[in-house]
C-alpha positions as CSV (number, residue, x, y, z in Angstrom):
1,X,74.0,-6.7,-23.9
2,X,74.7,-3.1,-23.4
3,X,71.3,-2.3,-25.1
4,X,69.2,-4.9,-22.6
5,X,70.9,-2.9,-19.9
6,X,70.4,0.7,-21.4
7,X,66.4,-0.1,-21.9
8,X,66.4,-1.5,-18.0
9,X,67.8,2.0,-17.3
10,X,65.3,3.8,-19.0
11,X,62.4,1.5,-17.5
12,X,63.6,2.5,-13.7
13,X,64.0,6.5,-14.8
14,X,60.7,6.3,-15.6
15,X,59.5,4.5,-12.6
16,X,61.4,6.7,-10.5
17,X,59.0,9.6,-12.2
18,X,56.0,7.5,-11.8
19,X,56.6,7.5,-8.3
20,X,57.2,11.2,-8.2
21,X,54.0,11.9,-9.4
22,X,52.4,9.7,-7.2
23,X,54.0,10.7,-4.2
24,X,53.2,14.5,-5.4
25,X,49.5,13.8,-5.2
26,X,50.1,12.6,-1.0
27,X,48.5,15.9,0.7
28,X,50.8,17.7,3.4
29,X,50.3,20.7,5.2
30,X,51.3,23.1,2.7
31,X,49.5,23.1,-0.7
32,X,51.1,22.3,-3.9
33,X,49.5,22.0,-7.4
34,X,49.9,18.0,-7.2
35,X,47.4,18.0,-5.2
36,X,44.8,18.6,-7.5
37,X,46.2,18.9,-11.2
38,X,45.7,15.3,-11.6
39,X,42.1,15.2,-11.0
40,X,39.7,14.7,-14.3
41,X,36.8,17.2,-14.3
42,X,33.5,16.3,-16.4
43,X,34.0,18.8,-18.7
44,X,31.2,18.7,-21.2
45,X,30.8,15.1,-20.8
46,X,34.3,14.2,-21.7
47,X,36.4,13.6,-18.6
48,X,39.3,16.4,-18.8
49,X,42.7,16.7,-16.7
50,X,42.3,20.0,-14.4
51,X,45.6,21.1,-14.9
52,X,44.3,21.2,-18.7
53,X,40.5,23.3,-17.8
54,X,42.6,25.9,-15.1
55,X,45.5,27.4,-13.9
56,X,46.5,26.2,-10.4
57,X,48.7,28.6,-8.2
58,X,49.7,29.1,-4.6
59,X,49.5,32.8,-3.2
60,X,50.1,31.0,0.5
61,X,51.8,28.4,2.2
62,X,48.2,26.9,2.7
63,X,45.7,28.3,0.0
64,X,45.6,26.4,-3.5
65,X,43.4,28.8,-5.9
66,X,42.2,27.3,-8.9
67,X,41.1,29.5,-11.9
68,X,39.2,28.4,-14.5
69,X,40.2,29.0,-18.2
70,X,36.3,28.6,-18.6
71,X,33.5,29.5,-16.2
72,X,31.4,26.9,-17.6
73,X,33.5,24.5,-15.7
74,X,33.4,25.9,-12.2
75,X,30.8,23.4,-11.0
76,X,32.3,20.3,-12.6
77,X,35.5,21.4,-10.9
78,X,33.9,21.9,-7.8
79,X,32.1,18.2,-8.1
80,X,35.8,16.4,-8.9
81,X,37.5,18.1,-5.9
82,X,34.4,17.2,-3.7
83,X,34.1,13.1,-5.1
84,X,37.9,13.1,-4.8
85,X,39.9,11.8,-1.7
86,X,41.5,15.1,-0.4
87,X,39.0,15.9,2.2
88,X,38.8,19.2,0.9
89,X,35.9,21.4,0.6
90,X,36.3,24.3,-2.4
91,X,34.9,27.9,-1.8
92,X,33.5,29.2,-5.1
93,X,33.6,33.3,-6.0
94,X,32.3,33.1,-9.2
95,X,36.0,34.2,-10.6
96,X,38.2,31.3,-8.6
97,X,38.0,28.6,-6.5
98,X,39.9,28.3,-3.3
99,X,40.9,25.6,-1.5
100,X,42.1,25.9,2.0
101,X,44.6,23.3,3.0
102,X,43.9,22.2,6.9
103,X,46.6,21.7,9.4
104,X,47.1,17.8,9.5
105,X,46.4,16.3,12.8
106,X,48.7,13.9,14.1
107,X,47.2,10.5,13.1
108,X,46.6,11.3,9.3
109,X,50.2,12.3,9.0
110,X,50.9,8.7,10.0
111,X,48.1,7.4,8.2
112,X,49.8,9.4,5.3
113,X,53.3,8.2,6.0
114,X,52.0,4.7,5.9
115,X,50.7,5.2,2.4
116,X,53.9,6.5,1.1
117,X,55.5,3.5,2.5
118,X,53.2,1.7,0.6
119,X,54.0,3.8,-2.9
120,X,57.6,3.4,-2.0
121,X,57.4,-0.4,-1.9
122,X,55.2,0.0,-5.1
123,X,58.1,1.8,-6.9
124,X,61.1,-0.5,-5.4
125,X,59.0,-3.4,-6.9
126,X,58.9,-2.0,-10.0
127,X,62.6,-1.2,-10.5
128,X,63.4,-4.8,-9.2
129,X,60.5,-6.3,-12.2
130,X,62.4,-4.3,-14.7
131,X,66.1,-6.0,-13.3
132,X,64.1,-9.5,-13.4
133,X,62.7,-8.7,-17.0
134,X,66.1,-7.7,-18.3
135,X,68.2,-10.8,-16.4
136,X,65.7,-13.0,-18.2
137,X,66.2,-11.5,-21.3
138,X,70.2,-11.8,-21.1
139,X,69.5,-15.6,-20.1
140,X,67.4,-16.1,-23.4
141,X,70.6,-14.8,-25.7
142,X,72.7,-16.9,-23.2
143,X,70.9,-19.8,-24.3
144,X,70.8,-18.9,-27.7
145,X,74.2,-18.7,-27.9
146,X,74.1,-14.8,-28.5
147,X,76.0,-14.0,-24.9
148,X,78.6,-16.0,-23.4
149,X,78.4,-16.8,-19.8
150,X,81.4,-14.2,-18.5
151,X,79.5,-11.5,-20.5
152,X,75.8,-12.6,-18.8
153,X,77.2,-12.1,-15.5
154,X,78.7,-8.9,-16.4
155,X,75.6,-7.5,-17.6
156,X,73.7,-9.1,-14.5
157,X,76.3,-7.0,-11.6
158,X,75.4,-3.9,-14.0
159,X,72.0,-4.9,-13.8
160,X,72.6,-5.0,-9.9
161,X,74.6,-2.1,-9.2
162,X,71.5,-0.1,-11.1
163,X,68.9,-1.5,-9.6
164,X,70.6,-0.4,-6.2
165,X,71.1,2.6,-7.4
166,X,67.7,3.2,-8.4
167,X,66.3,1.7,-4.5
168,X,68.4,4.1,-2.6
169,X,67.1,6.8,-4.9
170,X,63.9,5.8,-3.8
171,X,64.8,5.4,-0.5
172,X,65.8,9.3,-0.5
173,X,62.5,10.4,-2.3
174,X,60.6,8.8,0.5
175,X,63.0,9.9,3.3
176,X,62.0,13.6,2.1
177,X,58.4,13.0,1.5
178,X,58.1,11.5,4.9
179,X,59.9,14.6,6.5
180,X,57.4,16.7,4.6
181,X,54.3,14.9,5.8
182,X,55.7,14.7,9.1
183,X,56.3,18.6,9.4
184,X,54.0,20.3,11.4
């Protein structure tokens, strides 16, 4: 029982961080590595993580500059940030490329606060399908005769009680990103 509920545990921890990285590649007005480190670059026909072919930093509050460990792979970095869905256009020195982060007008913050909604939702779903997976597990032994009935509902409230924990911990993730999308 305790190991049905332990698993579950891990399941949402790791749903929680699912939805962390997703949430971390939502643009706002100030640039963050996020944005882009998840993006896979044709890199001599294999398709490559960025955050593996450069190293991403932040010298201001609205500037991402990406440098490449290779300058092979400037153009192929170049063609993954342009066929991506940031909406941003890189400016190429021959050393780095720099991407300039554009105040968000009014709309696509909401537009963008409607998407997190939509991740959030994702991520509550998924913590409540890990609760459903393990409650069905605990009725199997139940039936087997493995679990008495006292002992299933215990494990079910625990099951409960985490998955509540874990939705009002999303609830606070998306509270914050919502406050950062928001701020102008």
């Amino acid at each position: 029982m305790q190991d049905i509920v332990d698993r579950a545990e891990a399941k949402m921890k790791a749903s929680i961080e699912v939805l962390r990285k997703e949430l971390a590649t939502i643009r706002t007005g100030r640039a963050s590595p996020g944005l882009v480190e998840h993006l896979h670059v044709d890199y001599y026909g294999v398709e490559t993580p960025l955050k593996q072919l450069a190293n991403i930093s932040v010298p201001e509050a609205r500037t991402l500059v990406i440098q490449p460990f290779d300058r092979n792979a400037m153009a192929g970095i170049e063609k993954a940030i342009l066929k991506s869905e940031l909406g941003l256009t890189p400016t190429n020195d021959g050393q780095v490329i720099r991407l300039v982060i554009p105040r968000l007008t009014e709309e696509r913050r909401k537009d963008l606060v409607k998407l997190v909604r939509r991740q959030l939702e994702d991520g509550r779903v998924a913590v409540r399908n890990v609760r459903r997976e393990a409650n069905e597990h605990l009725k199997e032994l139940e039936k087997a005769k493995e679990l008495s009935v006292d002992d299933d509902k215990r494990a079910q409230e625990r099951l409960q009680r985490l998955t509540d924990t874990y939705v009002k911990h999303i609830d606070e993730i998306g509270h914050a990103k919502e406050a950062e999308v928001m701020e102008v």
